[in-house]
C-alpha positions in Angstrom: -72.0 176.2 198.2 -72.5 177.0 194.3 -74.6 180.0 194.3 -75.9 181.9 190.8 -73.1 182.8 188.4 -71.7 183.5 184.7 -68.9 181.5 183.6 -67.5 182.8 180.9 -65.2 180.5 178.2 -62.7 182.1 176.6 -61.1 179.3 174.1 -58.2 182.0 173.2 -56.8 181.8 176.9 -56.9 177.7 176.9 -54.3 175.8 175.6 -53.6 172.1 175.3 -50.1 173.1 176.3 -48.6 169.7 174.4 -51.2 168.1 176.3 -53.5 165.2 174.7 -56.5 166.2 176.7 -56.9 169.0 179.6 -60.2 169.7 182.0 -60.5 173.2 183.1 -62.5 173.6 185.8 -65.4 175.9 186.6 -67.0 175.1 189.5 -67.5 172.6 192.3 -69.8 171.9 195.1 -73.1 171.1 197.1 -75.9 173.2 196.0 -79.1 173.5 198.0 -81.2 170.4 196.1 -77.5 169.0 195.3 -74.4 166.8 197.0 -72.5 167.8 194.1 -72.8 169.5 191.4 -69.6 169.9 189.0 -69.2 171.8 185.6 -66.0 172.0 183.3 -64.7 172.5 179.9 -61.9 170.4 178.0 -59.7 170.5 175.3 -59.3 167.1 173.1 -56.5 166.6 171.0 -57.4 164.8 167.5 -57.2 161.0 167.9 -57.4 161.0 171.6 -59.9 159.7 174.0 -59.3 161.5 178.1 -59.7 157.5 179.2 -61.0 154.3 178.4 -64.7 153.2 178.4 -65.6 154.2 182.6 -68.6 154.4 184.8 -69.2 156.5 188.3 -72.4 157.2 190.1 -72.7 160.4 188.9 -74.8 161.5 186.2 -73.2 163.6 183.5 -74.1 166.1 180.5 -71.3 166.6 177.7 -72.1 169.3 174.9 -69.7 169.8 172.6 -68.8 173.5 171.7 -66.0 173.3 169.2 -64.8 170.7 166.6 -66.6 167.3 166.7 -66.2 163.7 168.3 -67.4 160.5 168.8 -69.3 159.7 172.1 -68.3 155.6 172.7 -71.6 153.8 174.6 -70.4 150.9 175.8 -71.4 147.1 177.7 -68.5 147.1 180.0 -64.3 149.1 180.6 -63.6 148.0 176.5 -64.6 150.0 173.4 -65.3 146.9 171.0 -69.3 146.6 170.0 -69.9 150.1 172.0 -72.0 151.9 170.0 -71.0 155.6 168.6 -72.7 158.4 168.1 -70.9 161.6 166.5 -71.7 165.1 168.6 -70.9 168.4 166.3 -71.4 171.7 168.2 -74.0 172.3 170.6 -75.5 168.7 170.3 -75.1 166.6 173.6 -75.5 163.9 175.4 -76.9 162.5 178.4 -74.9 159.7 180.3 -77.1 157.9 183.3 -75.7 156.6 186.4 -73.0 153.4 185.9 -73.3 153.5 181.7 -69.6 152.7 180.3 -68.9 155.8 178.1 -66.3 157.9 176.7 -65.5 160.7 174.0 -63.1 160.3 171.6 -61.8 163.1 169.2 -61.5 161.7 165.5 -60.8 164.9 163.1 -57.5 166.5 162.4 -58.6 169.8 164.8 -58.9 170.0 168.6 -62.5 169.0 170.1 -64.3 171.6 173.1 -66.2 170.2 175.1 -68.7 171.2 178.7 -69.6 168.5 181.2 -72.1 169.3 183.9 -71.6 166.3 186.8 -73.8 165.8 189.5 -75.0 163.1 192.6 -77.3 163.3 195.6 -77.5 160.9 198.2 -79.4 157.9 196.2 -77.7 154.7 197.6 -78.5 152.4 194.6 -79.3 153.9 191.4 -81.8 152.6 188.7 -81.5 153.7 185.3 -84.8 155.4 184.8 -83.6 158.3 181.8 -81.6 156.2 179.4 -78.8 157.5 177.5 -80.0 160.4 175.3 -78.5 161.9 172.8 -79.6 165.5 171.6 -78.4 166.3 167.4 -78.3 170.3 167.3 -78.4 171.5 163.6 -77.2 175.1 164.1 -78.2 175.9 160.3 -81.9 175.6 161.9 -83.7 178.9 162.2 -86.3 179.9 164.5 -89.7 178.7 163.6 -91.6 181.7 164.5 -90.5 185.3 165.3 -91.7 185.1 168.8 -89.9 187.0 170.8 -89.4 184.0 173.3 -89.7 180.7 171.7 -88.7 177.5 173.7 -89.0 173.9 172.6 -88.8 171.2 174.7 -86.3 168.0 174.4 -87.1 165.4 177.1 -87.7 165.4 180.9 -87.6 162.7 182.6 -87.0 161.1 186.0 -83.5 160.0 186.6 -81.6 157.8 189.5 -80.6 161.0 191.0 -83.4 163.9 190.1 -86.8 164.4 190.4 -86.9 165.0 186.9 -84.2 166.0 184.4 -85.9 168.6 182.3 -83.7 169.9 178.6 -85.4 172.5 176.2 -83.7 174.9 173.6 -84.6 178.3 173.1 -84.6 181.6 170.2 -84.9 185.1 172.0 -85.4 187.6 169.5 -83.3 190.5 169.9 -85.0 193.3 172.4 -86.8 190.0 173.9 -86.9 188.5 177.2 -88.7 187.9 180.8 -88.5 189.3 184.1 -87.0 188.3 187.1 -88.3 185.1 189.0 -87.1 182.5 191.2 -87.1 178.6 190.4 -87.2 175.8 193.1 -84.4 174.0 190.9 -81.2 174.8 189.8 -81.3 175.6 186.0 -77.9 175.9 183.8 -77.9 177.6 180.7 -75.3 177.1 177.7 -75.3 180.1 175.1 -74.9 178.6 171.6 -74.9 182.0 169.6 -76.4 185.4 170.0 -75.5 187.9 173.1 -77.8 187.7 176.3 -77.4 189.8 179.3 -78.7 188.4 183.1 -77.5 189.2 186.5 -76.1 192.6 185.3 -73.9 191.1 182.7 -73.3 190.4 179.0 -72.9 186.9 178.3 -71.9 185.8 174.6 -71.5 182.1 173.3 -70.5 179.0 175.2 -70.6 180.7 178.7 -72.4 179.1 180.9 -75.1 180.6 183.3 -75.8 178.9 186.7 -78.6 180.0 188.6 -79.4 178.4 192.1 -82.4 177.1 193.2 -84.3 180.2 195.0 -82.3 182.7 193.5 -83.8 185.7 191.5 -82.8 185.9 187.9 -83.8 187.3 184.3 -82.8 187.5 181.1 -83.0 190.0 177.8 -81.6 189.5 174.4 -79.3 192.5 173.9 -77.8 191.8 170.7 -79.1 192.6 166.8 -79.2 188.6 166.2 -81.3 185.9 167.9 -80.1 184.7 170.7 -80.0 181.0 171.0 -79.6 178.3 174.3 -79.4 175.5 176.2 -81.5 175.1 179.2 -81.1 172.4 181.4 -83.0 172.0 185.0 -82.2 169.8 187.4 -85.3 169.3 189.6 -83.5 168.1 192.9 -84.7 167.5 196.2 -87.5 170.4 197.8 -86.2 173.6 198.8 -88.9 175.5 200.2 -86.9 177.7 201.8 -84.4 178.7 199.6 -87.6 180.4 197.6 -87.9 182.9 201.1 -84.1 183.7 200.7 -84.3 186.4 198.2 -87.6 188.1 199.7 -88.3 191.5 197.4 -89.4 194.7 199.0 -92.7 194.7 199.2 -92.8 197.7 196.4 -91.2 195.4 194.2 -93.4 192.0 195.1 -96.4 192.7 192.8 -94.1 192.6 189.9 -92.4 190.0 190.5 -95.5 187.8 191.3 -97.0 189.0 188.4 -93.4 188.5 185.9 -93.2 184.9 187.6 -96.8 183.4 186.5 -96.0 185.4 183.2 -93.2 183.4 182.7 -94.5 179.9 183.7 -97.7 180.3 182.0 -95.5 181.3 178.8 -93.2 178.4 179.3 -95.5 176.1 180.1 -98.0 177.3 177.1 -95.3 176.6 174.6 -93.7 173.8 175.4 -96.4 171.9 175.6 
């Protein structure tokens, strides 16, 4: 069972090792609103693609962190006519279930790429979220000097989720919210700045996991804004994984009052 973690990247320990493409894994396994829920990162050697144009019934997210590459949508298992779509770092894509798709690395330097991977138990999937493409311009400063300042990208049903729900977000440094519980699993990419959550200091392209029911928060503890991915993955109902992680009662009134303070502020500005 994938509970709440950090994953931390660290590109200086990963090698291609002579290698035209390798996967390093992260993590693997059933969550509670999940079959399977999968995450790792790869390294992409210039002029390679990891395979040809394939399709599976899992839904995927790839976000480039490194480099840049091509993202191949294709009709069927052959790249001619697919359409191509070029991801520099921190955009991403969305790939529903049973699209023909690939990456393929055209510059002269290695490409680093994250791939969340996921199912549940849906028998015959309908495309219901097309393919989706996100275009992160990292140049792009904050709009306003909230302290918390989320924008949303899409949600959207898909053949496996409730909803599949993407929005991008400053934290000014000094900024963030209190601890709360979510009835989804949430990931969370860091693009650039230095956040710390679950007693730890997370810097850029590690990725936060935090299980459906589990108590988390997050604060901004570096001099520069903070900026990340969030991506929820609204799965099937868990009401009881939200009594799992019951606080003292001392400690309740807070965190009923930090909870609504959160959804109310997330809520208020994304819409």
């Amino acid at each position: 069972m994938i509970t709440t973690e950090v994953k931390a990247i660290r590109f200086a320990d990963a090698d291609l090792a002579g290698e035209k493409w390798r996967p390093y894994p992260l993590f693997s396994g059933r969550t509670r609103t999940h079959d399977d829920m999968a995450c790792h990162y790869s390294l992409l050697s210039p002029g390679h693609s990891p395979h040809p144009p394939h399709t599976h019934v899992e839904e995927e997210i790839l976000i480039v962190l490194t480099g840049e590459a091509d993202i191949l949508i294709a009709d069927g298992p052959q790249p001619d006519g697919a359409r191509v779509e070029r991801l520099r770092p921190g955009s991403f894509v969305y790939y529903p279930a049973y699209q023909h798709h690939t990456i393929r690395n055209c510059p002269e330097s290695p490409v680093a790429y994250l791939m969340f991977k996921w199912r549940t138990e849906s028998k015959k999937p309908q495309h219901v979220l097309g393919t989706t493409f996100y275009h992160f311009d990292g140049a792009n400063r904050p709009g306003r000097a909230e302290g918390f300042a989320p924008r949303l990208l899409f949600e959207s049903p898909t053949a496996h989720l409730g909803k599949l729900h993407a929005h991008i977000t400053d934290l000014q440094p000094g900024a963030g919210y209190p601890p709360h519980a979510d009835a989804y699993d949430v990931a969370i990419v860091v693009l650039s700045g230095q956040v710390e959550t679950l007693g730890q200091r997370v810097e850029p392209f590690s990725v936060i996991y935090y299980s459906a029911g589990e108590m988390h928060g997050m604060k901004n503890v570096g001099d520069t804004v903070a900026r990340y991915l969030v991506f929820e993955f609204h799965g099937r109902p868990v009401e009881q994984a939200l009594t799992e992680n019951i606080p003292s009662p001392a400690d309740k009134g807070f965190l009923r009052r930090g909870m609504r303070a959160v959804r109310r502020r997330i809520s208020g500005l994304l819409s």
